[in-house]
MINURO-988238 format. One line per field, with one value per residue: x, y, z of N, C-alpha, C in turn; residue number from 1. Coordinates in nm, 4 decimals. Layout:
n_u <- (X | ...)
n_v <- (Y | ...)
n_w <- (Z | ...)
ca_u <- (X | ...)
ca_v <- (Y | ...)
ca_w <- (Z | ...)
c_u <- (X | ...)
c_v <- (Y | ...)
c_w <- (Z | ...)
num <- (NUM | ...)
//
This chain:
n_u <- (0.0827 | 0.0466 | 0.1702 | -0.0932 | -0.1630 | -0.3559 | -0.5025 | -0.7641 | -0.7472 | -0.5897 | -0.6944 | -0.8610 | -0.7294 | -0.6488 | -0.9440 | -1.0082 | -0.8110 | -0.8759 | -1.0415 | -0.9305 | -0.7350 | -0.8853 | -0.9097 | -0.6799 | -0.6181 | -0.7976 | -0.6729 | -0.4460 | -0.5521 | -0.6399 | -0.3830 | -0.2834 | -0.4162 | -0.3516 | -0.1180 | -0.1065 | -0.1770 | 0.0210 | 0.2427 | 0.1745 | 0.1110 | 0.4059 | 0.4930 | 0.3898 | 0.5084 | 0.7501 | 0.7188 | 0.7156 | 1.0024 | 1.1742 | 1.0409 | 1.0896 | 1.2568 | 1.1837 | 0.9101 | 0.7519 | 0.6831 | 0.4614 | 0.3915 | 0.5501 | 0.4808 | 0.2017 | 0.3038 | 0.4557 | 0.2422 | 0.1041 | 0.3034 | 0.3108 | 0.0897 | 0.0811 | 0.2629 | 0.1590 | -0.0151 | 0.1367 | 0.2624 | 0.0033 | -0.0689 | 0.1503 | 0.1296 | -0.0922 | -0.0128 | 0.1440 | 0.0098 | -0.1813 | -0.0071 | 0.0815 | -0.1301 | -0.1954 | 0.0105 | -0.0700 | -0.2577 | -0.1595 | -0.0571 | -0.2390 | -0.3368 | -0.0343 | -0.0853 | -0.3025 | -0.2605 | -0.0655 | -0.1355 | -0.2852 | -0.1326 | 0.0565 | -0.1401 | -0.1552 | -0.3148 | -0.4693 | -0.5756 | -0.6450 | -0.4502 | -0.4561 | -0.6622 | -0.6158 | -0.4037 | -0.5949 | -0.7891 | -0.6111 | -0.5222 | -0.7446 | -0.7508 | -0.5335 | -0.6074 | -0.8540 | -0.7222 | -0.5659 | -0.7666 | -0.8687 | -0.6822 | -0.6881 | -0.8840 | -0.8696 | -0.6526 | -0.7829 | -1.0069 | -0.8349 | -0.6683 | -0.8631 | -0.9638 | -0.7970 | -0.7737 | -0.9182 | -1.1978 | -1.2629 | -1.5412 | -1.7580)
n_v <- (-0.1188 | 0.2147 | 0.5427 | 0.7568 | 1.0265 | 1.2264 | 1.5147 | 1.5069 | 1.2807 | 1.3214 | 1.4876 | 1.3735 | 1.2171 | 1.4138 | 1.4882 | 1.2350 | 1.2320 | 1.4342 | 1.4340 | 1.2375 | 1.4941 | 1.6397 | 1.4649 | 1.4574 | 1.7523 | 1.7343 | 1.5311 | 1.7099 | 1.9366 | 1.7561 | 1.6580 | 1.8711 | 1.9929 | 1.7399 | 1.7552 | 2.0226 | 1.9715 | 1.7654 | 1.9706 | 2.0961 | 1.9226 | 1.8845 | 2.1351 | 2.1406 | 1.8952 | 2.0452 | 2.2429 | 2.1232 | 2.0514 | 2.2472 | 2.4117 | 2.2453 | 2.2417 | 2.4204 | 2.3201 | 2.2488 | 1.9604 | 1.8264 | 1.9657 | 1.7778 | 1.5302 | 1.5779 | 1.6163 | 1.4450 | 1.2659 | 1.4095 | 1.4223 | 1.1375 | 1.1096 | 1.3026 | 1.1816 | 0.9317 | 1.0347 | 1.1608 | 0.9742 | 0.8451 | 1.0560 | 1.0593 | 0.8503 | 0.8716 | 1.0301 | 0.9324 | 0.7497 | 0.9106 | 1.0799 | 0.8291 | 0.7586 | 0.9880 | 0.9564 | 0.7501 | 0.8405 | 0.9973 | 0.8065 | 0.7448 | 0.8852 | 0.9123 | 0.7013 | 0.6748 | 0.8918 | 0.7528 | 0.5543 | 0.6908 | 0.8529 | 0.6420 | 0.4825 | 0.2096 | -0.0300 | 0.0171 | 0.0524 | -0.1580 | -0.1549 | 0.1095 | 0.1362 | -0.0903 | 0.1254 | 0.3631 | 0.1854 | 0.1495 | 0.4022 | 0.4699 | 0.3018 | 0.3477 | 0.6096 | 0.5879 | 0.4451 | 0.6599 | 0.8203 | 0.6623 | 0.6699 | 0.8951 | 1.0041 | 0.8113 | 0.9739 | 1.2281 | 1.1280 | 1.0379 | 1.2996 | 1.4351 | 1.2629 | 1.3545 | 1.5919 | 1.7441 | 2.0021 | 2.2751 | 2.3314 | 2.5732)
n_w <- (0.0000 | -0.0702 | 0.1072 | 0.2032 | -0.0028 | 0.0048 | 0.0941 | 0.2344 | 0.3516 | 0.5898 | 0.7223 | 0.8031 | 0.9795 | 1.1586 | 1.2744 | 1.3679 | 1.6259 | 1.7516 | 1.9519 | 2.1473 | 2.1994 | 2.3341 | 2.5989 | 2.6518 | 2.7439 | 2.9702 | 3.1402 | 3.1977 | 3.3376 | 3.5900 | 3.6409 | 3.7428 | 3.9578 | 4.1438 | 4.1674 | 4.2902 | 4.5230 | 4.6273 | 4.6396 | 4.9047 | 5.0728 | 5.0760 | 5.1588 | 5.4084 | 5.5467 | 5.5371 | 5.6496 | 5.9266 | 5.9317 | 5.9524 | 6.1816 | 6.4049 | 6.5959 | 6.7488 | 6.8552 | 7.1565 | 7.3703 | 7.3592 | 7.0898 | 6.9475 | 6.9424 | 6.8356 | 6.5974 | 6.5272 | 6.4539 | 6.2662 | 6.0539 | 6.0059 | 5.8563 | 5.6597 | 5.5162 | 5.4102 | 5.2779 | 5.0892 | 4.9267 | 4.8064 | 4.7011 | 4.4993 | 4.3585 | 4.2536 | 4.0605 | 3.8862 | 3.7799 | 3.6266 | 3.4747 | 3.3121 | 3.2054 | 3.0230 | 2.8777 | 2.7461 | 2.6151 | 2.3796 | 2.2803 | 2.1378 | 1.9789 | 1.8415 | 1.6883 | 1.5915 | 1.3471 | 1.2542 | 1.1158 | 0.9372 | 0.7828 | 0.6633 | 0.5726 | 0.7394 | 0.9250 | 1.2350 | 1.3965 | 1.5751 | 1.7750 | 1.8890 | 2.0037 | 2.2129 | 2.3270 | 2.3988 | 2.5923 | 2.8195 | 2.8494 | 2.9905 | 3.2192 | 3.3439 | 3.3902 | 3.5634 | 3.7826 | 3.8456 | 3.9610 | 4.1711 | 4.3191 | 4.3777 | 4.5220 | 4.7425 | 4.8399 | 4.9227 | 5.0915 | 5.2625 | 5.3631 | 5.4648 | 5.6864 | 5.8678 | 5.9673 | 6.2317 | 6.2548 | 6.4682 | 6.6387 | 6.7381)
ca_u <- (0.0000 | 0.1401 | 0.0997 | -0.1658 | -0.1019 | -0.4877 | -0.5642 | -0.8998 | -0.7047 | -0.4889 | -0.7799 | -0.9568 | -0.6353 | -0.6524 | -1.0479 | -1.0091 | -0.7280 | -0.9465 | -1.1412 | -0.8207 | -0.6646 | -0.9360 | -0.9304 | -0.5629 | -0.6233 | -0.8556 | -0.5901 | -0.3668 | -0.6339 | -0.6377 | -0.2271 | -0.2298 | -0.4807 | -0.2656 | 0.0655 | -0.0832 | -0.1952 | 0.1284 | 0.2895 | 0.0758 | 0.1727 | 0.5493 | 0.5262 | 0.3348 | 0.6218 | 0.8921 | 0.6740 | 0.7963 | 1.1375 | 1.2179 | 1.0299 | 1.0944 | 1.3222 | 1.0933 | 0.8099 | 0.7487 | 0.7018 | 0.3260 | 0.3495 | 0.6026 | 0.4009 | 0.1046 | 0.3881 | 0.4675 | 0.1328 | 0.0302 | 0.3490 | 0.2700 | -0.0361 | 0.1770 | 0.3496 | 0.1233 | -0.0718 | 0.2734 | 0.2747 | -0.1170 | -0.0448 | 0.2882 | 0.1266 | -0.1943 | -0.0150 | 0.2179 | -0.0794 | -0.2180 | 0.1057 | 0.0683 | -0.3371 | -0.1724 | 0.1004 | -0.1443 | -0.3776 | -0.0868 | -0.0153 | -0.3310 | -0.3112 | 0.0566 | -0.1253 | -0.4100 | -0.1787 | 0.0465 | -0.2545 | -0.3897 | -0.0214 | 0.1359 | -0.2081 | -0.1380 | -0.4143 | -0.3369 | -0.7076 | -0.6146 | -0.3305 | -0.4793 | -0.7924 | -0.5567 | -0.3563 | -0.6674 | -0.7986 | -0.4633 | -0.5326 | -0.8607 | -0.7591 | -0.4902 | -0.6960 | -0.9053 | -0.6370 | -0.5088 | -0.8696 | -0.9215 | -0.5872 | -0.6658 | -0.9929 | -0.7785 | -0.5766 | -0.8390 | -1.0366 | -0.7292 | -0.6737 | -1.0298 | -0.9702 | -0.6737 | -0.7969 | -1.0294 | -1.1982 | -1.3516 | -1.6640 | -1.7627)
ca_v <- (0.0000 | 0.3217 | 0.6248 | 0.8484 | 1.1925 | 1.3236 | 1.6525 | 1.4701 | 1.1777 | 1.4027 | 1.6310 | 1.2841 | 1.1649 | 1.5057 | 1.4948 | 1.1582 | 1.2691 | 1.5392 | 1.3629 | 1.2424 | 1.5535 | 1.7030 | 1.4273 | 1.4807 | 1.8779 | 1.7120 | 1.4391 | 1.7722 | 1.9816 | 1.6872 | 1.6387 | 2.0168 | 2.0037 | 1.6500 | 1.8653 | 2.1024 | 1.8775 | 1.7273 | 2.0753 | 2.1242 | 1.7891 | 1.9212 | 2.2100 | 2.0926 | 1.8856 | 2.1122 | 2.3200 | 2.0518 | 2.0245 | 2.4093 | 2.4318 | 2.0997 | 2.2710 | 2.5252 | 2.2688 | 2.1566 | 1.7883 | 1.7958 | 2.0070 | 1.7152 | 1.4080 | 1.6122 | 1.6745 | 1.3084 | 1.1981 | 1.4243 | 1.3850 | 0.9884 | 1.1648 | 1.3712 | 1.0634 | 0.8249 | 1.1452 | 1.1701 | 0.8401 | 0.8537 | 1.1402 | 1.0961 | 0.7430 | 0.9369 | 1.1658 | 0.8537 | 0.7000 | 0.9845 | 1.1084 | 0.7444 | 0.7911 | 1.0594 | 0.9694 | 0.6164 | 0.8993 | 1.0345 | 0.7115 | 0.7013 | 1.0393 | 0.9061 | 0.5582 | 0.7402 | 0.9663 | 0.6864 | 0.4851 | 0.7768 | 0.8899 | 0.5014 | 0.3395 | 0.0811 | -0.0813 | 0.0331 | 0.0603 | -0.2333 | -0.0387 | 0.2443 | 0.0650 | -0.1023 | 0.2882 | 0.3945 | 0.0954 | 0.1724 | 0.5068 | 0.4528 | 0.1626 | 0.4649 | 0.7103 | 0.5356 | 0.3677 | 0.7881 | 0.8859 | 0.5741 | 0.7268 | 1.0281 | 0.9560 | 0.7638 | 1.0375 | 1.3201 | 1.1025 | 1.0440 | 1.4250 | 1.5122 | 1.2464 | 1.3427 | 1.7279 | 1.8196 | 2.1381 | 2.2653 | 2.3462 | 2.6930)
ca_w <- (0.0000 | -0.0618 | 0.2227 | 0.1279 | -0.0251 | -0.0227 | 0.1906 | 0.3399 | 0.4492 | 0.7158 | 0.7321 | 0.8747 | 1.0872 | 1.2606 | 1.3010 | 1.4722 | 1.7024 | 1.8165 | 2.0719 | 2.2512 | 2.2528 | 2.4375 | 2.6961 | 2.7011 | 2.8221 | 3.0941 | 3.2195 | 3.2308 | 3.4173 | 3.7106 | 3.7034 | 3.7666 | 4.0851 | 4.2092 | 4.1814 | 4.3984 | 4.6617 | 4.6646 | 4.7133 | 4.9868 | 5.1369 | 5.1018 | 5.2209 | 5.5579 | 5.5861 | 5.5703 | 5.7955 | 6.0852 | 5.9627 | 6.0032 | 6.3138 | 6.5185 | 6.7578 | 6.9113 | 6.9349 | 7.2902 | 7.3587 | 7.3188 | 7.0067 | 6.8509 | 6.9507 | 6.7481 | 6.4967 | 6.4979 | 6.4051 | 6.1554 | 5.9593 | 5.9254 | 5.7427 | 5.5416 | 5.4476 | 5.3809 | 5.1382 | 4.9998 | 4.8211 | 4.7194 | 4.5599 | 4.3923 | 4.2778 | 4.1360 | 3.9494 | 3.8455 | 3.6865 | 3.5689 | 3.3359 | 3.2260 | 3.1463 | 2.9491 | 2.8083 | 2.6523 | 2.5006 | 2.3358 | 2.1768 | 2.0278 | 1.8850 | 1.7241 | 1.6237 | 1.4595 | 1.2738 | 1.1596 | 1.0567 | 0.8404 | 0.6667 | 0.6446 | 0.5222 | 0.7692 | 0.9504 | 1.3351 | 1.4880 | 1.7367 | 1.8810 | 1.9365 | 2.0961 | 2.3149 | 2.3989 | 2.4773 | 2.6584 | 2.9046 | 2.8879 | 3.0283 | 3.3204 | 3.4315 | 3.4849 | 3.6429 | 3.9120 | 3.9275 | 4.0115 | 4.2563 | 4.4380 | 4.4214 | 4.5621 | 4.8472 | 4.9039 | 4.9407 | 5.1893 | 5.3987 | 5.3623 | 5.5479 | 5.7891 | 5.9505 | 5.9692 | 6.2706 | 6.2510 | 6.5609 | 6.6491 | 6.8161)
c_u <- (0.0864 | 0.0570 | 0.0152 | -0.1260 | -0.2158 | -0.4648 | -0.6561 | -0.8442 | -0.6179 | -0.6309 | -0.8898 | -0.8852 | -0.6904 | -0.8244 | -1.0624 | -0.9145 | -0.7690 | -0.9931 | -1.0174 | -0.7468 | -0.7634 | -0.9417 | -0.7915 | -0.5597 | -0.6949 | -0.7482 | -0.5058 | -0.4133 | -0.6038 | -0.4982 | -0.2273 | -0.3018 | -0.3796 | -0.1553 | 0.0316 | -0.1095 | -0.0775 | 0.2498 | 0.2715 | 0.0786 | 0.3185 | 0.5676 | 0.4750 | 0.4680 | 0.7264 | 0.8583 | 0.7387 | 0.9523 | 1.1970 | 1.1617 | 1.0189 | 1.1581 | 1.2287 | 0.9812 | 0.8450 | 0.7182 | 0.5264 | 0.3085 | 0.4431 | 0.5205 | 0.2709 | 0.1983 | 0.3850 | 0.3664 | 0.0897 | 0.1717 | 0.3997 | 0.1373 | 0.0422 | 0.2569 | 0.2707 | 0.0608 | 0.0261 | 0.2682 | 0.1412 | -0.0999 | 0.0736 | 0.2331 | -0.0203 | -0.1591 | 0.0925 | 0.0981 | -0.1498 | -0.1673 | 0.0855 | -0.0279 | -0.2648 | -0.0949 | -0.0036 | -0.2335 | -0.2844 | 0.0006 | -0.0956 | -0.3271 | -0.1912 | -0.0099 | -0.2229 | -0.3702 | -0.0822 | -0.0360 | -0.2802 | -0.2610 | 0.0329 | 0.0157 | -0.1913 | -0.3103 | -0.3693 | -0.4675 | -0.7007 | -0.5222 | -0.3810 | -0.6185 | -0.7072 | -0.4825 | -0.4534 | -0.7644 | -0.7507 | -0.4748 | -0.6939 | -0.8310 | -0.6403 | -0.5135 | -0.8101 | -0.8461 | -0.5714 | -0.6698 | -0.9176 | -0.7725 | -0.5509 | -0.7585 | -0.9451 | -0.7027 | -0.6591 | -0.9135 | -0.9162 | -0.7101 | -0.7915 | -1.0527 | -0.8911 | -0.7355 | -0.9488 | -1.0805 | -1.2945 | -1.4420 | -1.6682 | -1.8869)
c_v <- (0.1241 | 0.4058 | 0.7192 | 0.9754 | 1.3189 | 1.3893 | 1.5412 | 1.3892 | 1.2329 | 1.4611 | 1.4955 | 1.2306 | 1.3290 | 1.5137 | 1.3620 | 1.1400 | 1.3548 | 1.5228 | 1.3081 | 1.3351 | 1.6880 | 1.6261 | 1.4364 | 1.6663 | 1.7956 | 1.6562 | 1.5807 | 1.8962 | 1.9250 | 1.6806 | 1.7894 | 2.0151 | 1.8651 | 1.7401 | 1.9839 | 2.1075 | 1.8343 | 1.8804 | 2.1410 | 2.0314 | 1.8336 | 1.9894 | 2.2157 | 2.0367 | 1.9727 | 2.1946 | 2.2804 | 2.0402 | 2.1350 | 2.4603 | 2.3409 | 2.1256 | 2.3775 | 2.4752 | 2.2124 | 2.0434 | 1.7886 | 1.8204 | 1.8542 | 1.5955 | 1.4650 | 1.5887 | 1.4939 | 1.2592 | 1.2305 | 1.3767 | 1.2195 | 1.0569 | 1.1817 | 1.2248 | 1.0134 | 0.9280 | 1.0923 | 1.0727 | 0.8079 | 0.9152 | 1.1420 | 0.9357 | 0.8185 | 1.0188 | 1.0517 | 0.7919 | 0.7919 | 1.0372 | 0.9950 | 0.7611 | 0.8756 | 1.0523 | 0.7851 | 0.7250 | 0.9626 | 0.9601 | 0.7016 | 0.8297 | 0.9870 | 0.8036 | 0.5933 | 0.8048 | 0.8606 | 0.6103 | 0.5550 | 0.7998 | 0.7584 | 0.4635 | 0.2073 | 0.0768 | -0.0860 | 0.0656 | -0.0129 | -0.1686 | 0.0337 | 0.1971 | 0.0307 | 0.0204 | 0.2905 | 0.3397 | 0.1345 | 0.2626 | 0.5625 | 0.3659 | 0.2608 | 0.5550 | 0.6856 | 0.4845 | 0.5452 | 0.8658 | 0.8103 | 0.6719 | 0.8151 | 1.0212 | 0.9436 | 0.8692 | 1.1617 | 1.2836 | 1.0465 | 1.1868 | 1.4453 | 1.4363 | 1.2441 | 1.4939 | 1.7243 | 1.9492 | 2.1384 | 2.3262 | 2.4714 | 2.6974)
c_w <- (0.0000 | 0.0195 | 0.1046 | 0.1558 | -0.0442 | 0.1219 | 0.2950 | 0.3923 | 0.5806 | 0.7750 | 0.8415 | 0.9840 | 1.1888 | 1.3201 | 1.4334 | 1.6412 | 1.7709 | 1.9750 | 2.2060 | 2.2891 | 2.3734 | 2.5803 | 2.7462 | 2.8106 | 2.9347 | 3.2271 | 3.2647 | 3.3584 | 3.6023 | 3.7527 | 3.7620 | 3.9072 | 4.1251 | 4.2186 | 4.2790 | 4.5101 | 4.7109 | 4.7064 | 4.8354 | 5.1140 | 5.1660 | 5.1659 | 5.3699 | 5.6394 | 5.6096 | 5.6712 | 5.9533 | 6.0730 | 6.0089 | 6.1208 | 6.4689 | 6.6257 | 6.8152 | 6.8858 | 7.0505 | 7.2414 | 7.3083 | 7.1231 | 6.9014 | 6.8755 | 6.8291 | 6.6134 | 6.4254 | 6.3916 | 6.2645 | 6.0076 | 5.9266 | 5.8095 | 5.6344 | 5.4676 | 5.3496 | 5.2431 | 5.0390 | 4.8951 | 4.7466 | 4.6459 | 4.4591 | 4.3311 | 4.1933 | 4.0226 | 3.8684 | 3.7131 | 3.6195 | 3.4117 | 3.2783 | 3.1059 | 2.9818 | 2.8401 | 2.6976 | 2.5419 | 2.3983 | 2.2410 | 2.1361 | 1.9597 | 1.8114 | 1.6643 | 1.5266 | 1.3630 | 1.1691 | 1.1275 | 0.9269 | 0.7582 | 0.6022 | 0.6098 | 0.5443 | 0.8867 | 1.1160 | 1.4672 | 1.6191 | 1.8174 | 1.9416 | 2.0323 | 2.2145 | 2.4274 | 2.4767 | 2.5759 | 2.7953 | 2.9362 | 3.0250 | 3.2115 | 3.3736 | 3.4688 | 3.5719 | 3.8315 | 3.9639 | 3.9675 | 4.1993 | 4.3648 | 4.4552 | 4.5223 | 4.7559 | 4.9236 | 4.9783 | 5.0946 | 5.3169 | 5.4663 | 5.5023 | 5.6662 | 5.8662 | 5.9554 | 6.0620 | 6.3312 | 6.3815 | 6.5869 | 6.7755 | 6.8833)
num <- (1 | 2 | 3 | 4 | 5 | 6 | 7 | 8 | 9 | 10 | 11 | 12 | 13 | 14 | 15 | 16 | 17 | 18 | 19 | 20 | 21 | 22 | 23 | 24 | 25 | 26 | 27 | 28 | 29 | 30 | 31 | 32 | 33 | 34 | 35 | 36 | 37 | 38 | 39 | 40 | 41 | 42 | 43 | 44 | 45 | 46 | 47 | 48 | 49 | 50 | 51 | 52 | 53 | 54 | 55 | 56 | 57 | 58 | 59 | 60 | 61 | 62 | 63 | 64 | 65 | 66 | 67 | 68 | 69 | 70 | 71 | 72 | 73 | 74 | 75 | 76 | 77 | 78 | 79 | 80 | 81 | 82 | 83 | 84 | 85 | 86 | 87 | 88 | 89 | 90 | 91 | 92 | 93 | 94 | 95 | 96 | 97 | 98 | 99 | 100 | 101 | 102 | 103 | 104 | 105 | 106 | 107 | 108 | 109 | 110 | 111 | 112 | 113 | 114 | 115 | 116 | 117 | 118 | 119 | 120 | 121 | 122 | 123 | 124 | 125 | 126 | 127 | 128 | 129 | 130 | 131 | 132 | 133 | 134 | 135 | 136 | 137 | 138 | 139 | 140 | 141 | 142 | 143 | 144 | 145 | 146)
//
C-alpha cells in the first residue's frame, strides 16, 4: 500500500485525534490540581522540619502523628499523578497511532484501541488514588466546632 497523499485523508487523521486531545487537556487539568496537593503535602512537611526545635514535647508528639499523614498522602499522591502522566502519556499514543494509521495506510485501529484501553484503566487507578488520598486528607484534619 502506498501512504496516502490526499488533503482529506490528514484532514480525517486530525479529526479523529481530536477527541483524545481534548481528553488529554482534561488528564492535564487533574495532574495540575494532584501537583498542587502534593505541594501542599510538602510544604506541611517542611513546615515541621524548620520548626521541630521550638516545638514543645506535646506540640512534637502532634507533629509526629500528623506527619505519618503527610506521608502516607505523599505516596497517594505521587502514585496518582504517576498513573495519571501514564493515562496521558497512553492517550498520546493514540493520537501518534491514529496519525500513523492515516499517513502510512497501515491498519493500526487495534493499537490504538488497546492505547486507549490503558489510557482509560490509568486514569481510572489515578482517580481511585486520588480519591484515596483526598479522603485520607479530610480524615486526619479536625476542625472545631464553636
Amino acid at each position: 500500500m502506498q501512504p496516502p497523499d490526499n488533503a482529506s485523508d490528514i484532514a480525517h487523521a486530525i479529526q479523529l485525534a481530536l477527541a483524545p486531545v481534548f481528553l488529554l487537556t482534561g488528564i492535564a487539568a487533574l495532574l495540575g490540581v494532584m501537583t498542587n496537593r502534593l505541594a501542599r503535602v510538602i510544604d506541611r512537611g517542611r513546615y515541621f522540619e524548620q520548626n521541630w526545635d521550638s516545638l514543645d514535647e506535646d506540640e512534637r508528639a502532634a507533629g509526629r502523628a500528623e506527619l505519618k499523614f503527610l506521608e502516607r498522602r505523599r505516596k497517594l499522591v505521587s502514585r496518582a499523578i504517576a498513573a495519571g502522566t501514564l493515562a496521558a502519556l497512553m492517550v498520546c499514543m493514540v493520537v501518534a497511532t491514529l496519525f500513523l494509521e492515516a499517513l502510512l495506510a497501515v491498519r493500526l485501529r487495534g493499537a490504538a484501541g488497546l492505547f486507549f484501553f490503558l489510557s482509560m484503566v490509568s486514569l481510572i487507578v489515578a482517580l481511585g488514588t486520588f480519591l484515596q488520598e483526598i479522603y485520607l486528607a479530610t480524615r486526619s484534619v479536625r476542625v472545631p466546632r464553636f
